[in-house]
C-alpha positions in Angstrom: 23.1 38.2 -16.1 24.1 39.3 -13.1 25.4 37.1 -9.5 22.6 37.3 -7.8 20.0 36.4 -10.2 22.3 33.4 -11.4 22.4 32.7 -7.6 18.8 32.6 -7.1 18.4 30.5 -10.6 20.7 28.1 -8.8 19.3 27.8 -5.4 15.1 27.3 -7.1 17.1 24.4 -9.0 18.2 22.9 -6.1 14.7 23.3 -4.6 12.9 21.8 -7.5 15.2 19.1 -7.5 15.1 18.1 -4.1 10.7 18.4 -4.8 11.2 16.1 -7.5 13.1 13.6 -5.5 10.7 13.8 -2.5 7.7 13.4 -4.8 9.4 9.9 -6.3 9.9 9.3 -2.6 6.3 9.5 -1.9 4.9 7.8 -4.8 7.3 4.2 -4.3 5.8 4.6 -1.0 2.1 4.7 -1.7 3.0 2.1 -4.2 4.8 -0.4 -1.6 2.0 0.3 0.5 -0.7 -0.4 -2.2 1.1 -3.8 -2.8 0.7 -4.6 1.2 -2.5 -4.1 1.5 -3.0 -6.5 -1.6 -1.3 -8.8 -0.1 -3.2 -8.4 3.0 -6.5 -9.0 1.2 -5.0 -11.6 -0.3 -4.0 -13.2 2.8 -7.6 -12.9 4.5 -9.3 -14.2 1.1 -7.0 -17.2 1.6 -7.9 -17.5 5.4 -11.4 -17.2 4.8 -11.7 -19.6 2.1 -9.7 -22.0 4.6 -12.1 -21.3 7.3 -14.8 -22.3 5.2 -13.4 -25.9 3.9 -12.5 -26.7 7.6 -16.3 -26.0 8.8 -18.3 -26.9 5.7 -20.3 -29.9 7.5 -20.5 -28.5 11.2 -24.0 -28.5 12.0 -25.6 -30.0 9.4 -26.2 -33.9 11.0 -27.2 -32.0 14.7 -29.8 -34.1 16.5 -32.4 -31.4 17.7 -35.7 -34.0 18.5 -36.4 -35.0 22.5 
């Protein structure tokens, strides 16, 4: 094998490796980014459900006759 072709099988090493660590990059990413938006659901379920035990009997004993 000659210098430049182990060169150039060294430097597409270093390229896929440095692919592979971006792509791990990316995917804890889009998985820490999954988990907030779970937790923001989560959060506005909880808000909702408190929103709806604060008003449940609002409106219901309202006087309307003249």
């Amino acid at each position: 094998m000659n210098p430049t072709s182990i060169a150039a099988a060294m430097s597409g090493a270093q390229s896929a490796g440095a692919q592979m660590v971006l792509a791990a990059k990316m995917v804890r990413m889009n998985a820490d980014a999954q988990g907030a938006i779970a937790q923001v659901i989560d959060a506005a379920a909880q808000n909702a459900q408190r929103l709806a035990d604060t008003t449940a009997g609002v409106g219901r004993n309202v006087d309307i006759s003249a």
